[in-house]
N, C-alpha and C positions, 0 to 999 in steps of 0.2 A: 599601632606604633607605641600608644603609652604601654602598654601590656608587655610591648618589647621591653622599652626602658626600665619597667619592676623589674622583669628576670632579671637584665641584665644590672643591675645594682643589687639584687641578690647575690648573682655569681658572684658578681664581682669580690663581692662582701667577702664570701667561703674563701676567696682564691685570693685577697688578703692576708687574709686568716693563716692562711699558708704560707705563704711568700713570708710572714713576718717572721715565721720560724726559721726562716732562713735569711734575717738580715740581723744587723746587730744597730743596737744603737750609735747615734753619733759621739764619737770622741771629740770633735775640734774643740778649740778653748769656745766656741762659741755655745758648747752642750753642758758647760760647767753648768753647779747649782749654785747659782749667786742668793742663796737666800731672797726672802720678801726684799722687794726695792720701792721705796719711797716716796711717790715723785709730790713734789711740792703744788699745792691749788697756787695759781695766778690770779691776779684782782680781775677784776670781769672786761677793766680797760684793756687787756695784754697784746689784744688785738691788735691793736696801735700801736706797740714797741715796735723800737727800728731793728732793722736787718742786723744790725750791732750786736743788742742785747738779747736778740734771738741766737745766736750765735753761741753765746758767750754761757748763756743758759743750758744747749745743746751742749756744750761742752763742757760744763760743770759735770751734768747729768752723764756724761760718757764717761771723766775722770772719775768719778763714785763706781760706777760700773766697774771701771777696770780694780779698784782700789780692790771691790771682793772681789773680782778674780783673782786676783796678786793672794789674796789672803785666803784665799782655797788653796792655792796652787804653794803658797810659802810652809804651809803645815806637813812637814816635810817629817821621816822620820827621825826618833829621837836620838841625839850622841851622848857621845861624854864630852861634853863641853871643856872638862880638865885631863882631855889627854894631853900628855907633852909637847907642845912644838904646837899645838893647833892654833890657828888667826883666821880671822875672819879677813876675805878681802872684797867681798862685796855682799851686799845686803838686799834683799828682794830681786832676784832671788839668793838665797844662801849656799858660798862658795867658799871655799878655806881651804889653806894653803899646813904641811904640819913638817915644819920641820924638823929634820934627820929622823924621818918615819921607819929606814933602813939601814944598817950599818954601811959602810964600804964593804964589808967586808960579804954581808946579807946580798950586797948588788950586785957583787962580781961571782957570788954563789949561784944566780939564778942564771945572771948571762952566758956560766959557763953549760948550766945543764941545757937552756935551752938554743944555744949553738949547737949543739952536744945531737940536738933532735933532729926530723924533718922540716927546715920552716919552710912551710906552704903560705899561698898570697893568704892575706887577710880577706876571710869572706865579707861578702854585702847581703844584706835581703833588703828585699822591698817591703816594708813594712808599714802593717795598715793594710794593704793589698784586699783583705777581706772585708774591712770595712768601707773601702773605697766603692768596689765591687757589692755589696749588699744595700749601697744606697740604691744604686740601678737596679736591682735583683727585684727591689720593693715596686718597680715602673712592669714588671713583666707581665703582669694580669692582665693589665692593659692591652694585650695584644690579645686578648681570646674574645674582647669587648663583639669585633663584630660579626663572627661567628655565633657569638652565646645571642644580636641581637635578633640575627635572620633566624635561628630557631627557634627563637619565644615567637616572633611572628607568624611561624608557620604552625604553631600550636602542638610542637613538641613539649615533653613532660618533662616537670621542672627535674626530676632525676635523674634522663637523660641529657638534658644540658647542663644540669650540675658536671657530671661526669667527664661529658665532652670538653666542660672549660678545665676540668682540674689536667685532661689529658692534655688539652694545647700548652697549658704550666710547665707541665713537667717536662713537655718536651724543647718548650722554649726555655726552661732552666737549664735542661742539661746543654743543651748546644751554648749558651752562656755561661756558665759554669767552667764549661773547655775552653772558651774563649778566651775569660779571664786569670785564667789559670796559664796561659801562651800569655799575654799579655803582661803579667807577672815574672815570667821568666825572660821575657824579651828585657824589662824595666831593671832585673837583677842585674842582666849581661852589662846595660848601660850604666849602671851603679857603678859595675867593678871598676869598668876603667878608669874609675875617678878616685879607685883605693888601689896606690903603686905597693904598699908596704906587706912584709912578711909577718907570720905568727903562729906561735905553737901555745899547749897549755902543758901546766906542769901537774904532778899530783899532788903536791904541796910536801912532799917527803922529806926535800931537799933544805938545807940551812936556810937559806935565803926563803924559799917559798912557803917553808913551814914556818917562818917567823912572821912575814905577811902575813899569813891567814892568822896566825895567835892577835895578831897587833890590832887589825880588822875588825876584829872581833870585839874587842875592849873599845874603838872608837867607837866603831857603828851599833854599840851595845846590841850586837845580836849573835845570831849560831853560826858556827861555820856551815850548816844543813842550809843552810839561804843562799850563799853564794855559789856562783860558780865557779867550777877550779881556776886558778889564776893562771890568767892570759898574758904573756909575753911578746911583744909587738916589735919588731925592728924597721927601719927603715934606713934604707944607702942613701948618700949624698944625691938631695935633689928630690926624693921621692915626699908623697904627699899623702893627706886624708882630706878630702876635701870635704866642705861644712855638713854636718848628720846630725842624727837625734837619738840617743843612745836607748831610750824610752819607744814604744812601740801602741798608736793607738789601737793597735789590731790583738794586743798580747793577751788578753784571755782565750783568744782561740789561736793564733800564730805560736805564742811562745808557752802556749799551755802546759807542753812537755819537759819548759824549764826552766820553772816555776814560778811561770805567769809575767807581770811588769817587772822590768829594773825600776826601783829603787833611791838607787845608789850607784854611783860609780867612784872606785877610790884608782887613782893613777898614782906612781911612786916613777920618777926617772931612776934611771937603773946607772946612768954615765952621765959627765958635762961635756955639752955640745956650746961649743966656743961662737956659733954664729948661728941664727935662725932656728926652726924647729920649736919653735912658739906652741902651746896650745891658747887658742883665742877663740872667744866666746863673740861674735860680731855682732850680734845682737844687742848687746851689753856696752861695749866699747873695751872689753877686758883684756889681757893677752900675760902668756905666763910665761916667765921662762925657764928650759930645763933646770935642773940642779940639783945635781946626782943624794940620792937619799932621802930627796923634798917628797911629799905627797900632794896631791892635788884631791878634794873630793866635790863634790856638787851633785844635787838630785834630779835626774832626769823624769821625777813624777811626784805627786805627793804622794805621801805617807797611805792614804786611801786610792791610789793609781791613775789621780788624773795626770794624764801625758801634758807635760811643762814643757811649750814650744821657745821658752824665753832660752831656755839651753843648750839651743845649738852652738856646736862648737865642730872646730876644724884643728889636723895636725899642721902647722906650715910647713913649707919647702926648709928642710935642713942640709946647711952647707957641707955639718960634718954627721958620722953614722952616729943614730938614736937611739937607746933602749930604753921601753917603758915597760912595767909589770902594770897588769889589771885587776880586778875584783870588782865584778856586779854584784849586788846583793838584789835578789829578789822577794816577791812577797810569798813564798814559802819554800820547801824544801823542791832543791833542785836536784833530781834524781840524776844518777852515773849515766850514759860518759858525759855529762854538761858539767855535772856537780862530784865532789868528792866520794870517797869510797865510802861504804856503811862502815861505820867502827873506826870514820876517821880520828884525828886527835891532835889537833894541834900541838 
């Protein structure tokens, strides 16, 4: 039996070893690098402290914890702090508001071209989806355990039960691999219904759009080769986005193709919407309202692409019809059709 358990902590080792190739690390804010931490020695009495000051201790020691996570997650990438119209309207994390980002004249440019298009529903993805799915991926070895331990005891060769556990792997990968792959698509279908609104993108050719991306550019001191073409978003009386996360803990391999984490999100209202149609950050306690020309920007990751869950935000229920322009900036060049043509030009 013990001669089983070697092999079988052998295999298992190898068939690790593999499986890890195909999981990714954790994203949650709980896999941040919060630097060295601290913790204070106690007088040798502490034993004795009451359930109070134990508390109160535990809770010091949490509020420090969260401080560096705040301060990972706040290093956010750089602007121009004196573009025109820009305010600060909340701090940790950092949101600002820049008014008259757009002319009147730049809003009603954009909402004519992209009327003008197809507006299809705004899509959803399930995002993370691979990282969710590679936590369990890393548990699948585990099922070749008691096959790998009945052949070490029956005095098969370790290289024919090496083999045999990499074969149960792969075959138990692939069937979960399809699994969560259905699983994924079923959690998109359920997403959708929770996003009523329309959206097309523009190529930024247009007054209005080409002035966005020039403007964009000068705030979020970066290329237009980062962003994605600008997204146009409508939505009828009534319809919604309900709370999401514009950042993706899964985007090194999800959104690999364009190009990798958001960033940045910069929104511009395109119209004034006379009653509701809020974007509201519930997390926060924040809520904005439209006003045609204003910009809205806030970072759905840090600067180094840890995914900031402090920034969820939702469109509300608008009484009257909404138009918003978009610009994600990403952490590098977002290749066509996500991103702009080669040889664009503001």
């Amino acid at each position: 039996f013990g001669k089983g358990l070697a092999g079988a902590a052998v295999v298992l080792s190898v068939c690790l070893d593999a499986g890890n190739a195909f999981s990714l690390a954790p994203t949650t804010p709980a896999s941040l690098s919060l630097g060295s931490r601290s913790w204070h020695s106690a007088p040798p009495c502490c034993f004795l402290s009451s359930r109070g000051s134990r508390a109160r201790e535990a809770a010091s020691r949490g509020a420090g914890v969260r401080m560096q996570a705040n301060a990972v997650l706040d290093a956010h990438i750089k602007i121009d702090e004196d573009f025109p119209g820009l305010r600060k309207v909340h701090s940790t994390p950092d949101i600002y508001l820049v008014d008259d980002m757009l002319t009147a004249e730049e809003c009603e440019s954009i909402i004519q071209r992209a009327d003008a298009k197809d507006m299809e529903v705004s899509p959803v993805a399930y995002s993370g989806w691979t990282e969710d799915a590679g936590l369990f991926a890393r548990l699948l070895p585990i099922g070749a355990l008691p096959q790998v331990n009945t052949m070490m005891n029956n005095g098969e060769e370790p290289l024919v039960v090496a083999a045999t556990a990499l074969a149960i792997w792969g075959a138990l990968s692939a069937v979960f691999w399809a699994g969560a792959y259905l699983w994924a698509e079923q959690r998109r279908k359920e997403l959708q219904a929770l996003r009523t609104s329309t959206s097309t993108t523009l190529d930024g050719e247009g007054l209005g759009d080409k002035a966005l991306v020039g403007k964009a550019e000068r705030l979020l001191a970066s290329s237009w080769r980062e962003f994605e073409a600008p997204t146009v978003i409508h939505y009828d009386p009534g319809q919604v986005l309900a709370p999401h996360f514009d950042a993706n803990r899964g985007a090194q391999v999800e959104d690999a193709n364009r190009g990798g984490q958001t960033l940045a999100t910069l929104l511009v209202y395109l119209n004034e919407v006379d009653k509701g149609g809020k974007t509201a950050f519930g997390r926060l306690g924040l809520e904005v309202d439209p006003k045609k020309g204003q910009g809205l920007l806030f970072f759905p990751a840090s600067a180094a692409g840890e995914f900031d869950e402090r920034v969820e935000h939702e469109g509300c229920r608008a009484e009257d019809e909404k138009w918003i322009a978009r610009i994600w900036r990403h952490e590098r060049r977002v290749e066509p059709p996500f991103g702009l043509r080669d040889g664009y030009s503001p």
